[in-house]
N, C-alpha and C positions, 0 to 999 in steps of 0.2 A: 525539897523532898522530905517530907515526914518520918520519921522511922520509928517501926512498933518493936516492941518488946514484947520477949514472950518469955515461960519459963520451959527448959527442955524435958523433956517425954522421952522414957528409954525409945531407941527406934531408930532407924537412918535418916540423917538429918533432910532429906529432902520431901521423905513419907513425912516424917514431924513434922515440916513448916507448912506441908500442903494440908494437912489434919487442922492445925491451928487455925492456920488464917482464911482457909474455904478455898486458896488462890489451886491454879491445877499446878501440879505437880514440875509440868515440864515450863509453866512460868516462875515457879520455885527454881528450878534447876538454872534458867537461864540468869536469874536474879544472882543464885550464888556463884556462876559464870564469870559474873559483870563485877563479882567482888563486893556485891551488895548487901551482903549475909557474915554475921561475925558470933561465933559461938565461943563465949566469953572472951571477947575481943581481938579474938584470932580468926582470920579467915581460914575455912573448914572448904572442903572437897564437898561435892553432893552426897558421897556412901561415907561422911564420917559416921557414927557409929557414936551416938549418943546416948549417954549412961542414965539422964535426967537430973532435973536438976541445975542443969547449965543455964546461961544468959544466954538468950538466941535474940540476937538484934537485925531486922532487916528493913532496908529502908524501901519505902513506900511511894512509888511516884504518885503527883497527882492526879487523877481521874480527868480524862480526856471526853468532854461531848464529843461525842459518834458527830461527822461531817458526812455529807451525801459523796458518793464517787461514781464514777460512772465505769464501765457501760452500764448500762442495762442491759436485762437477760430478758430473754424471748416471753412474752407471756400464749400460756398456753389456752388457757380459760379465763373470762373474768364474768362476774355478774355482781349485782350486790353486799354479795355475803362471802364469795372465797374467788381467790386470786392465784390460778397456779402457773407456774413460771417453769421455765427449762435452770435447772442450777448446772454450770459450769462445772463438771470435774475438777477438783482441786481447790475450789474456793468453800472457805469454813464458813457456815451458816450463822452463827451469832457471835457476835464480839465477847470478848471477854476485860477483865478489867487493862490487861496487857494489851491485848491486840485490839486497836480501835478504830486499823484500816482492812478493806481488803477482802469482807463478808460479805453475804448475802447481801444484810440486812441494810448494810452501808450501799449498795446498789438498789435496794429497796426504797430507801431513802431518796439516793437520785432520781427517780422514775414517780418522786410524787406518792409513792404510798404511804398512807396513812396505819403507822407503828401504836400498838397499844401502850402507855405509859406506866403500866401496873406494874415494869422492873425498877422504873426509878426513870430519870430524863440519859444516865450513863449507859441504861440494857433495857432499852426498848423490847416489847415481847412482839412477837410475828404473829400470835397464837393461830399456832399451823402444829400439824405434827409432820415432819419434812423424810422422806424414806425414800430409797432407790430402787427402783424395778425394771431395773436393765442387767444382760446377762453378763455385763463388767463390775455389777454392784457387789460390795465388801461381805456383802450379805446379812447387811442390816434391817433389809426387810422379808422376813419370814412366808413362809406358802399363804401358813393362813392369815399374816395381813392382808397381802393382794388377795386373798379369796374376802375377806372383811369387806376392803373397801370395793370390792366391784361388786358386792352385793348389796351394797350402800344406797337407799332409795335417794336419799340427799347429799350423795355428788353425782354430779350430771356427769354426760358423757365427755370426754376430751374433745375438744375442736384443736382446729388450727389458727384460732384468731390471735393477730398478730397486733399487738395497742399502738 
C-alpha cells in the first residue's frame, strides 16, 4: 500500500484530507478509523483540529478494477441509445476509489452493459443522470425535474420490458 504525503491546512483533519486528496470524506474518516492517517507521526482522531503546517501521512490502498456482480436489476426500458433500470433502494450508484463492490454499476457490469471508459478502466461512467421519483425518494429529484423529463421528446414512454 502506497502512502501519500501531504502538508496540513488549518481545518479538521478529516475536511483537510478529503480537500487534499479528492477521496470523500467518510472514506477519510474510515481510513483514519483503520489507523491509516498519521498527523506528524501520531495517529490523530477524525475532529483533531489542525493548526497547518503538520505532516499528514495516509496510506493509499491500491486501486481495485470494478468485477461484474450480480443480481441484476430489472430493466425497465432499453432501445439503442438509453437503458433504464429499476435501482434497488440502498445500493450506491458508482463506485468510488474505496468502494469497489456493491454498486449499480458493478451490477451493470454483470448484466453485459457496455460502461463508457472516459473515467479511467477504475470509474467507468454510466452517463446517465440517475434520480428518484417515488414518494419514498430523499428528495433528490425536484418537481421541475420530473416536469423536464416528461416533457422530454427523447425519452420514450416507460414500458415494462423485462431483458
Amino acid at each position: 500500500m502506497p502512502a501519500d504525503g501531504f502538508v496540513g491546512e488549518p481545518g479538521r483533519l478529516d475536511v483537510v484530507l478529503a480537500r487534499l486528496t479528492g477521496l470523500t470524506r467518510a472514506e477519510i474518516q474510515r481510513s483514519i478509523a483503520a489507523g491509516h492517517v498519521t498527523v506528524d507521526d501520531v495517529v490523530r482522531s477524525k475532529s483533531f483540529a489542525l493548526l497547518g503546517g503538520e505532516s499528514l501521512v495516509v496510506v493509499i490502498d491500491d486501486e481495485v478494477p470494478l468485477q461484474p456482480e450480480g443480481p441484476a436489476v430489472p430493466v425497465r426500458f432499453e432501445d439503442e441509445y438509453l437503458l433504464v433500470v429499476a435501482k434497488p433502494a440502498g445500493v450506491v450508484t458508482h463506485p468510488t476509489e474505496r468502494r469497489r463492490s456493491g454498486t449499480l454499476v458493478n451490477r451493470l457490469l454483470f448484466m453485459g452493459v457496455p460502461l463508457s471508459t472516459i473515467g479511467g478502466p477504475f470509474r467507468p461512467a454510466t452517463n446517465a443522470l440517475v434520480f428518484a421519483m417515488t414518494p419514498m425518494s430523499s428528495g433528490a429529484a425536484t418537481r421541475t425535474s420530473r416536469i423536464s423529463a416528461s416533457k422530454s421528446s427523447s425519452v420514450p414512454k416507460m414500458g415494462s420490458t423485462e431483458r
